[in-house]
Backbone bond lengths (Angstrom), bond angles and torsions (degrees), N, CA, C in turn:
res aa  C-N    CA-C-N  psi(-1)  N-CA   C-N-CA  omega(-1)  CA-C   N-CA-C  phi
1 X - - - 1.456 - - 1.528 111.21 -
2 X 1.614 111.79 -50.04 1.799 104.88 173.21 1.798 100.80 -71.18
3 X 0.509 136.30 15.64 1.582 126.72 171.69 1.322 105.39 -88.47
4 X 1.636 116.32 -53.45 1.437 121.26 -171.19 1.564 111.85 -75.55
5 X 1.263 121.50 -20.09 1.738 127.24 162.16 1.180 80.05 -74.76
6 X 1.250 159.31 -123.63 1.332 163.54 -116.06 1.535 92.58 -36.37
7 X 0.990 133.04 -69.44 1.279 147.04 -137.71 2.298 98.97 -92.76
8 X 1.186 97.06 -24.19 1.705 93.85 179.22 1.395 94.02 -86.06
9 X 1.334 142.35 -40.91 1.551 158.19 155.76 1.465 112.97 -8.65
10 X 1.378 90.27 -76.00 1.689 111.88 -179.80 1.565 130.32 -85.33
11 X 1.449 101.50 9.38 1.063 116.51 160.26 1.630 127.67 -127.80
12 X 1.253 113.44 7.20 0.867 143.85 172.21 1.602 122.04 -93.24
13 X 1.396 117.21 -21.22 1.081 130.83 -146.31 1.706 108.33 -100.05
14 X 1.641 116.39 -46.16 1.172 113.89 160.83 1.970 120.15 -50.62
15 X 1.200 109.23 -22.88 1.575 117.81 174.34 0.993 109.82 -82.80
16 X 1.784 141.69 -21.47 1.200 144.36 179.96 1.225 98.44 -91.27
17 X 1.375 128.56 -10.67 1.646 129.45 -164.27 1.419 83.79 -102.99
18 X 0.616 161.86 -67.97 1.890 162.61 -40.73 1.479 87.93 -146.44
19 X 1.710 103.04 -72.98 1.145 145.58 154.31 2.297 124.85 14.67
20 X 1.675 57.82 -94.75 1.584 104.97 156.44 1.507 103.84 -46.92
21 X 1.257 117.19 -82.56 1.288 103.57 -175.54 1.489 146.22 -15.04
22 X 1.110 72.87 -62.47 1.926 124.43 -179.98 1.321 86.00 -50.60
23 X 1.460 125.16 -98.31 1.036 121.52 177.76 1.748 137.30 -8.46
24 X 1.526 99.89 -56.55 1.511 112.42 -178.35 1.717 108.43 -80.56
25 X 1.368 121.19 -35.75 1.410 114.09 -175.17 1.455 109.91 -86.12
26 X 1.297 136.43 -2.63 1.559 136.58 175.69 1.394 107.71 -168.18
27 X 1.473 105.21 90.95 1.332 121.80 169.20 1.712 116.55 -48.24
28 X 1.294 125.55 -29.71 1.422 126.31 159.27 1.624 117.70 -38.41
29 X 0.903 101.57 -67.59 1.462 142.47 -163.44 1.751 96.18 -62.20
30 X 1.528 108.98 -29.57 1.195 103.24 -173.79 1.609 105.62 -102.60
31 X 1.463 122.68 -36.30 1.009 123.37 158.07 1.929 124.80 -42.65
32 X 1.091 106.47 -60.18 1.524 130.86 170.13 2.140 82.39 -40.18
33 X 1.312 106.28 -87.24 1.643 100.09 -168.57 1.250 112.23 -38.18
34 X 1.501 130.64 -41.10 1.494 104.93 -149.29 1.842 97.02 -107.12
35 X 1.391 105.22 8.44 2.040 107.04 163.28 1.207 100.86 -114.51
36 X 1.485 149.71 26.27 1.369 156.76 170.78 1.487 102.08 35.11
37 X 1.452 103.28 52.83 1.448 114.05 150.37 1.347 119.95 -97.11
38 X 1.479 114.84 158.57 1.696 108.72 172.80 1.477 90.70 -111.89
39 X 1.303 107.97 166.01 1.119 158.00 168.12 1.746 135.01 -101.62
40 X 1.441 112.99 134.81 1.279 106.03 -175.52 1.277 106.40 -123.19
41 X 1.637 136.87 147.65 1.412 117.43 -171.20 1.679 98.30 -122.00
42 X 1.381 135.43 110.28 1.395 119.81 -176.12 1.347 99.50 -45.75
43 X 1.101 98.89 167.01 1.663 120.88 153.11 1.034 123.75 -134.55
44 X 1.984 121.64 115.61 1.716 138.52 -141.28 1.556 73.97 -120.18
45 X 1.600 114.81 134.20 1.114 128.12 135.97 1.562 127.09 -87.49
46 X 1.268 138.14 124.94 1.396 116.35 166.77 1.508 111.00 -129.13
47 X 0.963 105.73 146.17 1.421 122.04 178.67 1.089 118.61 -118.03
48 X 1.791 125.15 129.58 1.390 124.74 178.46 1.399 107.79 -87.86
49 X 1.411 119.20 135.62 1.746 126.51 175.01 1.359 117.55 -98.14
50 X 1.286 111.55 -30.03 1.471 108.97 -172.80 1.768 90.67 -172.07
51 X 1.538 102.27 148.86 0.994 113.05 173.24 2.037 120.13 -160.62
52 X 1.523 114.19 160.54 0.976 83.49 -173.88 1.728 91.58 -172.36
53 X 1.735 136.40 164.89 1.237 149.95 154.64 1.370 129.23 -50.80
54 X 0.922 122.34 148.90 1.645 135.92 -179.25 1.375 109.88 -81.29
55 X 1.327 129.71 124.91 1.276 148.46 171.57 1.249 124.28 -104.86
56 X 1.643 122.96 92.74 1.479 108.16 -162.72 1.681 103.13 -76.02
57 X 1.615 118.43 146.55 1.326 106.46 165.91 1.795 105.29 -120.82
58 X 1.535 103.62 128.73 1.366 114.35 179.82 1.345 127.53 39.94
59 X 1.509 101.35 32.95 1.444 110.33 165.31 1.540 133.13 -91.03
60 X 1.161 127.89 172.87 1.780 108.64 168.43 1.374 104.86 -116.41
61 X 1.506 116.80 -10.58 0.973 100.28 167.44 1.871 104.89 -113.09
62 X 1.568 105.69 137.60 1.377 110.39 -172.94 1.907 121.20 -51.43
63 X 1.287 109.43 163.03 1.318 115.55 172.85 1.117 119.23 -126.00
64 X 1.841 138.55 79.53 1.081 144.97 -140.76 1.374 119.44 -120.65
65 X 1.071 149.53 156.22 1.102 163.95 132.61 1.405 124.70 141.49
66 X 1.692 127.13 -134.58 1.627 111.10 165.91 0.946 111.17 -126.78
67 X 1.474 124.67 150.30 1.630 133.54 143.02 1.638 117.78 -92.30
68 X 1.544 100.68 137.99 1.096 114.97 178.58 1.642 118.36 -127.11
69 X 0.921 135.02 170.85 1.296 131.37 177.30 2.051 106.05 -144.24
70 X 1.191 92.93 115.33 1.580 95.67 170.40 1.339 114.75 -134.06
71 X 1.240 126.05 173.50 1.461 154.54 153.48 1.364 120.92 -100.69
72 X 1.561 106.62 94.79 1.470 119.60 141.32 1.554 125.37 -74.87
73 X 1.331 118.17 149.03 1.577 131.86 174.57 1.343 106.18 26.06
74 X 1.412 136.85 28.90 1.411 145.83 -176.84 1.433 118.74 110.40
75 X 1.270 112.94 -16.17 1.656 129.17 -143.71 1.604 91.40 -89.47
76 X 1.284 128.13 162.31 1.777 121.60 171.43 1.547 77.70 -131.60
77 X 1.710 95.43 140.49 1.272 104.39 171.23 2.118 105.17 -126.27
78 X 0.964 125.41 153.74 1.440 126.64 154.55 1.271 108.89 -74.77
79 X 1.371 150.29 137.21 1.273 140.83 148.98 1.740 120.35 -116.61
80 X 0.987 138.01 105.20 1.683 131.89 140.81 1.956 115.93 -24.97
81 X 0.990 130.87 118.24 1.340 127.14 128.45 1.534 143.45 -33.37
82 X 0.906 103.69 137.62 1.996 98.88 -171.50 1.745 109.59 -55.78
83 X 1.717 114.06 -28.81 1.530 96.07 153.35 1.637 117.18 -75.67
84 X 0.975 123.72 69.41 1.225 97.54 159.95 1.677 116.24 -135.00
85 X 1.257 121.93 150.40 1.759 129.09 -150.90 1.341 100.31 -173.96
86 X 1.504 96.51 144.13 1.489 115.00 -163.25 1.265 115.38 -154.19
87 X 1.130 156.73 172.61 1.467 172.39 -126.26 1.644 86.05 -115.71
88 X 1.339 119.69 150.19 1.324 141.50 -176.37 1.963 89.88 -106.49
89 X 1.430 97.90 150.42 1.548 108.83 -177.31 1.265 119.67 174.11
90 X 1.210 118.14 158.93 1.329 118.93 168.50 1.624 130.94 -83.54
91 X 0.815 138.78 125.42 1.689 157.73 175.95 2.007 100.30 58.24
92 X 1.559 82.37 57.98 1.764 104.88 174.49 1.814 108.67 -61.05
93 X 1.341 119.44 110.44 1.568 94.89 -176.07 1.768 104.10 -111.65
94 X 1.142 119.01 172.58 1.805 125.95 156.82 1.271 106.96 -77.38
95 X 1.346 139.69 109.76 1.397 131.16 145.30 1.501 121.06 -121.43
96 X 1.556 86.38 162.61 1.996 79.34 176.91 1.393 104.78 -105.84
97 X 1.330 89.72 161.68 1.768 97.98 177.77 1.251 117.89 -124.03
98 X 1.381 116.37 159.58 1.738 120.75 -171.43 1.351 106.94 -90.14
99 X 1.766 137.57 -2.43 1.599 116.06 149.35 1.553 95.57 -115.82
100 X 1.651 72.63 -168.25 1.990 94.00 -169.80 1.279 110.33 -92.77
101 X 1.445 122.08 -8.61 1.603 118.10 173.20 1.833 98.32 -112.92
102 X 0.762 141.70 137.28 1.530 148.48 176.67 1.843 87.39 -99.08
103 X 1.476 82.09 153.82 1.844 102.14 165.74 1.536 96.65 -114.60
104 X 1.229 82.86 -162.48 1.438 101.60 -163.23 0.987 116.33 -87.84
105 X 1.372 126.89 -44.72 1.585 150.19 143.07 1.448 122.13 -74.78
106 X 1.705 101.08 125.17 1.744 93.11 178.64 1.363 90.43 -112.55
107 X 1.491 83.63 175.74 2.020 127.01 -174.68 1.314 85.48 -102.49
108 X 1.115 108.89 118.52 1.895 104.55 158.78 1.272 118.32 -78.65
109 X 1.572 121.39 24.74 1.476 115.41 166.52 2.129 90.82 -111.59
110 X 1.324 108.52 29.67 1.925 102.58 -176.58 1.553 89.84 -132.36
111 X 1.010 144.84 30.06 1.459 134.63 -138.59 1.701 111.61 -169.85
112 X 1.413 134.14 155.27 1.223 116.48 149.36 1.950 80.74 -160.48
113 X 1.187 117.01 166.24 1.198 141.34 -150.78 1.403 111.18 -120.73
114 X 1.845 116.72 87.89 1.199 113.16 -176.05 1.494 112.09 -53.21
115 X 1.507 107.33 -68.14 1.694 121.00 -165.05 1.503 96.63 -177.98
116 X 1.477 97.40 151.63 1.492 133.33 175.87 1.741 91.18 -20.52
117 X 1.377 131.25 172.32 1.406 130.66 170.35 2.012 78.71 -112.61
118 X 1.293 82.95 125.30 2.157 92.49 174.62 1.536 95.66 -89.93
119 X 1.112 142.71 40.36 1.215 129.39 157.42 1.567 117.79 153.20
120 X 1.601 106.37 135.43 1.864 106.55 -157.91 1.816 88.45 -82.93
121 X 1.078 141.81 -14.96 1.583 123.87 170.09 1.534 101.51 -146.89
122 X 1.478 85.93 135.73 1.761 81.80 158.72 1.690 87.95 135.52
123 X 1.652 120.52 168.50 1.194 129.64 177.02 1.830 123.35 -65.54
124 X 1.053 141.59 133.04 1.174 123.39 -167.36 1.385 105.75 -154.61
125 X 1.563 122.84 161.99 1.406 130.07 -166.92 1.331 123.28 -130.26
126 X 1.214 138.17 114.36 1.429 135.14 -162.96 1.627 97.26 -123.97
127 X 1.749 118.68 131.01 1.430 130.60 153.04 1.491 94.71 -69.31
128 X 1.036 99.97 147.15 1.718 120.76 -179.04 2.158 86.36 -143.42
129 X 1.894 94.70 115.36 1.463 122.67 -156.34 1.695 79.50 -66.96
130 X 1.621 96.48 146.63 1.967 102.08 179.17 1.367 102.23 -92.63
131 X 1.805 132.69 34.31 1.550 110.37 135.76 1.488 97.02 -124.28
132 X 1.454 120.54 55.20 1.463 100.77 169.00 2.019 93.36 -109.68
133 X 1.180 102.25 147.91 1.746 108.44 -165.38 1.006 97.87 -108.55
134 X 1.356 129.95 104.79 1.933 162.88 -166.93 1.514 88.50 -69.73
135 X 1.411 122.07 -26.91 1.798 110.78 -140.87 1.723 82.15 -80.32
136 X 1.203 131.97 -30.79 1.828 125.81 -165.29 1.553 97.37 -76.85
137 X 1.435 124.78 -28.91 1.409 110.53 -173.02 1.578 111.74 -85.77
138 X 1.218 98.28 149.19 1.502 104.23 153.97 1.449 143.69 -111.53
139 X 1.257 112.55 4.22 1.754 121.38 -154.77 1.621 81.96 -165.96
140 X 1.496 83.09 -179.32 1.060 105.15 -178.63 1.448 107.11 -160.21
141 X 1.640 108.95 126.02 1.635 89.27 -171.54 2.013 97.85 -131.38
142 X 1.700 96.10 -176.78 1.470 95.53 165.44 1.450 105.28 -120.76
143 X 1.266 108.65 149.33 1.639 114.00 -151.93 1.558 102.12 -132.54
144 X 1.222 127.19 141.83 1.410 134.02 173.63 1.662 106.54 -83.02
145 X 1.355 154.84 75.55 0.983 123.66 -154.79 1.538 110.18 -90.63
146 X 1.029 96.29 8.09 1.844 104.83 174.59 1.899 120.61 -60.11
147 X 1.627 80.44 -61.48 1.398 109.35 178.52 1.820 113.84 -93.17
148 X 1.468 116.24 10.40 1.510 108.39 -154.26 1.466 138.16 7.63
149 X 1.740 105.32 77.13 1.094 117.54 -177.51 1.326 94.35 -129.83
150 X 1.180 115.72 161.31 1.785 150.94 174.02 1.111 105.03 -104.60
151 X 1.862 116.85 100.50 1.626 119.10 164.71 1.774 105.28 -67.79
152 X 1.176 100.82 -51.02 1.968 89.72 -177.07 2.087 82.46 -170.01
153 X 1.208 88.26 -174.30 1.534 124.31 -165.37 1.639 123.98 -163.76
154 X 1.437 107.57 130.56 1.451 105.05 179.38 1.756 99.31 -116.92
155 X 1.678 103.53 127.30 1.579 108.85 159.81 0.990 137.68 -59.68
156 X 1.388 120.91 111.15 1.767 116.00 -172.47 1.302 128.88 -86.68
């Protein structure tokens, strides 16, 4: 009789582990099990296209971190990194530019104007519209358009 408790125990036990797991690594997953609901988990592909460093131009205060550009679920997004920090200003925008070094001053025929910059440090996310054509830009900078100055730019 203790053999067969021994033996329902220890075979039982990788399923109580299993279990367990489940439970502790995705609280969904555990909720979903124990109200005999299912669950669906998307699945996000993303792909990086281009990416690249911060180039401060003629600032004192630096312009650091990365830009990247990917595609989620079809979507192209711009993204900043959590290093990233820049010069404080007024009507600061995201645009891309048509070379790989930006000046200081743009031509608004080298340029087009993603959106406002939502924040001088910190990680951040830009839709980039699906007929704007990436292939003419090269960089990507943050721009004063008040004062037309270039805080910095990363080459893509």
């Amino acid at each position: 009789m203790k053999r067969n408790i021994i033996k329902v125990i220890l075979l039982s036990s990788p399923i109580l582990f299993a279990t367990a797991s489940a439970f502790i690594s995705n609280p969904a997953s555990a909720q979903a099990m124990s109200t005999g609901e299912s669950i669906e988990v998307a699945q996000s592909s993303v792909s990086v296209l281009a990416s690249g460093q911060f180039t401060t131009v003629e600032q004192e205060k630096p312009t650091a971190g990365t830009a990247r550009i990917v595609e989620e679920n079809g979507q192209r997004y711009l993204e900043f990194d959590a290093a990233f920090t820049t010069a404080n200003g007024p009507d600061v925008e995201v645009v891309f530019h048509r070379d790989s070094v930006v000046p200081v001053n743009l031509d608004e025929a080298d340029y087009v104007t993603l959106a406002p910059l939502q924040s001088f440090d910190g990680a951040q996310r830009y839709v980039i519209p699906a007929d704007m054509d990436l292939s003419v830009f090269n960089s990507v900078a943050i721009w004063c358009a008040e004062f037309n100055v270039t805080f910095g730019y990363a080459a893509l």
